[in-house]
C-alpha positions in Angstrom: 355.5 -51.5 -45.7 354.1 -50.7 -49.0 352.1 -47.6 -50.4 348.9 -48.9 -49.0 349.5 -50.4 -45.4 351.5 -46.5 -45.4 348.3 -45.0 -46.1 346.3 -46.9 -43.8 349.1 -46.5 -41.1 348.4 -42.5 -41.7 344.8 -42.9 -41.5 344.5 -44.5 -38.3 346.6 -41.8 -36.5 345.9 -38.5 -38.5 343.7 -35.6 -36.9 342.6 -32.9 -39.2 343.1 -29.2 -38.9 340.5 -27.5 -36.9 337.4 -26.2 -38.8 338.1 -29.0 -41.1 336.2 -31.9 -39.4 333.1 -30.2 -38.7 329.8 -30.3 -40.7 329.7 -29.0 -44.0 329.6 -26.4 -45.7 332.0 -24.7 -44.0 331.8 -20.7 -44.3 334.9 -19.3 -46.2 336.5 -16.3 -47.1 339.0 -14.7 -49.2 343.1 -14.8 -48.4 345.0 -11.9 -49.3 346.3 -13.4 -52.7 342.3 -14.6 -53.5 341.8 -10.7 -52.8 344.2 -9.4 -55.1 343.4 -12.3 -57.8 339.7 -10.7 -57.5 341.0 -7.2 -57.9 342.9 -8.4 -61.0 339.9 -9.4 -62.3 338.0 -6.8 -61.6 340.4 -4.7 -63.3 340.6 -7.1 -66.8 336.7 -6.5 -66.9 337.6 -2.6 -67.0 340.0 -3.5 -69.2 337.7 -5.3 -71.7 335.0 -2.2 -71.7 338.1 0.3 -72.3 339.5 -2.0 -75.2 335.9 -2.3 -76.8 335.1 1.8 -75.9 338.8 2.9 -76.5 339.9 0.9 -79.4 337.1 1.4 -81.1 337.1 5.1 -81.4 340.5 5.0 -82.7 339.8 2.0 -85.4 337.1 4.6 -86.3 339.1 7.8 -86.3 342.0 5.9 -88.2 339.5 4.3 -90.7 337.7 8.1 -91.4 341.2 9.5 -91.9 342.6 7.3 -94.3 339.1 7.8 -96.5 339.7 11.8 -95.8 343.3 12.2 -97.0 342.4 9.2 -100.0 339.8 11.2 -101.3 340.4 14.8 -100.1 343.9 15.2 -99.5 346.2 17.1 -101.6 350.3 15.8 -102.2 353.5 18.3 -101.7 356.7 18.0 -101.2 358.0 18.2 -97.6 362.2 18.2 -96.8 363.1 15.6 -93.9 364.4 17.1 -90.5 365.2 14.7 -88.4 366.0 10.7 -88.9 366.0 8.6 -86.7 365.0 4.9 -85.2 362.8 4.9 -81.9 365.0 3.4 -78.4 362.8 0.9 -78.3 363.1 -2.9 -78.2 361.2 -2.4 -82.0 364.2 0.1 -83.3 361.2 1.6 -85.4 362.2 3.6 -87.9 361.6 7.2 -88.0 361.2 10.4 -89.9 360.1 14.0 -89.2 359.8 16.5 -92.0 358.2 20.0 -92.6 356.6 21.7 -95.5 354.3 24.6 -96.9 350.9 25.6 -97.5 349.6 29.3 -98.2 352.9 30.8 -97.0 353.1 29.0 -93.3 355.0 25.9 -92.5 353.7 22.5 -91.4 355.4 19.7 -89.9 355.0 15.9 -89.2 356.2 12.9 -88.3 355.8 9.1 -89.3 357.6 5.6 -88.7 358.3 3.9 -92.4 359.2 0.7 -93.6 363.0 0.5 -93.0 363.9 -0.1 -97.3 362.1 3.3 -97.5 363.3 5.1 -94.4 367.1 3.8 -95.8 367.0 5.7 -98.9 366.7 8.8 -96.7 368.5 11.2 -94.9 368.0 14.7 -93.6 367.6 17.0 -96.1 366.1 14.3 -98.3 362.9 15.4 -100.0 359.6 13.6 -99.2 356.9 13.1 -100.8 353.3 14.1 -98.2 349.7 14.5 -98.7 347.8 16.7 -96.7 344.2 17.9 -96.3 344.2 21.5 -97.7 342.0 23.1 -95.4 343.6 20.9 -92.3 347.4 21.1 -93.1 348.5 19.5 -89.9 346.6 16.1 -91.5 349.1 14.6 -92.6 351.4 11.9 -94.1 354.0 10.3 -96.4 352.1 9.7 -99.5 353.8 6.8 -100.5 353.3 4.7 -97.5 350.8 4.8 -94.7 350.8 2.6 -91.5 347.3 0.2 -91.7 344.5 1.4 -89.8 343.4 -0.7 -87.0 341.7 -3.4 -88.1 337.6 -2.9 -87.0 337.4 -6.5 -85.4 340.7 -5.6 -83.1 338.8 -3.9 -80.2 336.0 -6.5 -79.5 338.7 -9.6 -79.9 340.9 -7.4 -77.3 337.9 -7.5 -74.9 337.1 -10.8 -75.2 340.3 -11.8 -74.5 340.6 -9.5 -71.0 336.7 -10.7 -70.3 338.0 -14.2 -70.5 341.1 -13.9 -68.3 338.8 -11.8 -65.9 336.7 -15.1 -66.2 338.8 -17.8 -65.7 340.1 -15.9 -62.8 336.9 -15.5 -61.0 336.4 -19.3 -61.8 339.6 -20.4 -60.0 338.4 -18.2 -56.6 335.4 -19.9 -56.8 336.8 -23.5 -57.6 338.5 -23.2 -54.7 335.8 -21.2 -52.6 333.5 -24.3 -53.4 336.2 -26.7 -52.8 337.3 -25.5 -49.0 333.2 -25.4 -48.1 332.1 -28.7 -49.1 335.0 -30.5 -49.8 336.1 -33.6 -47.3 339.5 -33.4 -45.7 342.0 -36.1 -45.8 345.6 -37.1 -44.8 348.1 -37.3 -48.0 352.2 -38.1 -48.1 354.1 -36.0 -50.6 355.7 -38.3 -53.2 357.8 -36.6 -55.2 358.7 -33.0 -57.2 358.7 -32.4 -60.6 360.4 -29.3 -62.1 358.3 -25.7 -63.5 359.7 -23.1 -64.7 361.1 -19.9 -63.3 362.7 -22.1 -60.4 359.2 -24.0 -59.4 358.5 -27.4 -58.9 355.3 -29.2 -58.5 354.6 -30.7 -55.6 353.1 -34.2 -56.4 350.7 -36.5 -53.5 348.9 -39.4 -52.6 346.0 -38.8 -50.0 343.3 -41.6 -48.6 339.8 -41.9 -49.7 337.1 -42.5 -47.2 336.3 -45.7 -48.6 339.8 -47.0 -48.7 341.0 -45.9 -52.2 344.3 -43.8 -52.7 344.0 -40.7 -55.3 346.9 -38.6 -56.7 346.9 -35.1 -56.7 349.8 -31.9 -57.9 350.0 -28.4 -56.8 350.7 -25.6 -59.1 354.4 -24.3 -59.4 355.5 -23.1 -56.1 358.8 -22.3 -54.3 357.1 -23.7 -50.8 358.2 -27.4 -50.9 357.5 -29.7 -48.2 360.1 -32.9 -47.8 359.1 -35.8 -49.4 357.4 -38.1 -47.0 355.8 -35.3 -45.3 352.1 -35.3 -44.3 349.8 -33.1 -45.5 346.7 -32.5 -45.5 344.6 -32.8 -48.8 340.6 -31.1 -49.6 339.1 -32.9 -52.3 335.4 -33.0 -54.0 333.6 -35.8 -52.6 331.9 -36.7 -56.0 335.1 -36.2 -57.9 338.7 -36.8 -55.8 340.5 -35.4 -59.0 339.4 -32.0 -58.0 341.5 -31.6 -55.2 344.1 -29.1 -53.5 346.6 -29.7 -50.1 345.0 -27.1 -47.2 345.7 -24.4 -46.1 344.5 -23.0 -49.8 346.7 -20.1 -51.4 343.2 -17.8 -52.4 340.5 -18.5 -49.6 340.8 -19.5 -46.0 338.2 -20.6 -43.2 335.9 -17.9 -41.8 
């Protein structure tokens, strides 16, 4: 028996879930994971307005201190205290130092580039500029780390906007898919590997006019044999769009 007389074979005798051969469109409704995916996205639209919000005000603040110290700061000499790289994946290195203004101490602290930071050691003297009437602004004055750059904030919100987008796009895709979409029978032909221990899930499923379309799931650990039946919702207009039933983010009402 080849692919086709199989297909035909399944069509005569396949019945589709219930819900599925009724009139259309069908009235749907969120699965757990669709819930969650909407919270997610909810949450990288926050995200977006804190980036833009958050980000901002410290672009601005780092931007307004570099100009104060450049043009209003005043240098000293401050003696390291402590020396030191971060425990972090980075290993950043790290100094701390103290000096005086008008009689009282001041101290700080700053990460520096690592040919710098290795000509140092505690004890080692260190070059700072300050703002004199602001003593606690301060820094090495031989190397400051860049401001952040004034575009940064609105590209980080764009990019959270977008991932909040595209996954408010797949709930619907699939929303609009499961309401209007026709059901079908499909065989599962074959795996192909993902990563992370996946595999894709690759099937053939029956047109109503007679025609045999190919579809793949996404990577999933939830394999049914090769050979098995499924069954298969795809977009009457355009079989490509397609996905096997039950769906992971929406459900029947």
């Amino acid at each position: 028996m080849d692919r086709y007389e199989e297909m035909e074979d399944l069509r005569r005798k396949w019945v589709p879930p219930a819900g599925l051969a009724g009139a259309v469109p069908r009235t749907v409704r969120l699965a757990g994971a669709g819930v969650a995916v909407v919270v997610l996205a909810v949450v990288m639209f926050a995200g977006a307005a804190a980036a833009v919000i958050g980000l901002g005000a410290v672009a601005r603040n780092q931007a307004e201190d570099h100009v104060l110290l450049r043009d209003h700061g005043q240098d000293s000499e401050a003696r390291i205290t402590r020396h030191w790289r971060e425990n972090t994946k980075e290993r950043r290195p790290m100094v701390a130092y103290q000096f005086e203004w008008g009689g009282n101490p001041y101290s700080g602290r700053s990460p520096l580039p690592l040919r710098m930071w290795n000509t140092l050691a505690v004890g080692s003297r260190l070059a700072v500029r300050f703002l004199p009437e602001n003593p606690r602004h301060n820094r090495p004055r031989d190397w400051e780390a860049s401001p952040l750059p004034a575009w940064l904030p609105f590209v980080a919100g764009v990019v959270l906007a977008a991932v909040g987008a595209l996954l408010v796009w797949l709930v619907r895709k699939q929303m609009r898919l499961l309401a209007e979409g026709r059901a079908a029978p499909g065989l599962v032909r074959r795996y192909s590997y993902a990563q992370h221990g996946k595999k894709h899930v690759h099937y053939e499923f029956c047109l109503l006019g007679g025609g045999i379309a190919k579809g793949k799931t996404g990577p999933s650990r939830k394999l049914p044999a090769v050979g098995a039946t499924i069954c298969v919702v795809y977009e009457r207009d355009n079989p490509r769009n397609n996905a096997p039933y039950p769906m992971d983010l929406v459900k029947l009402a």
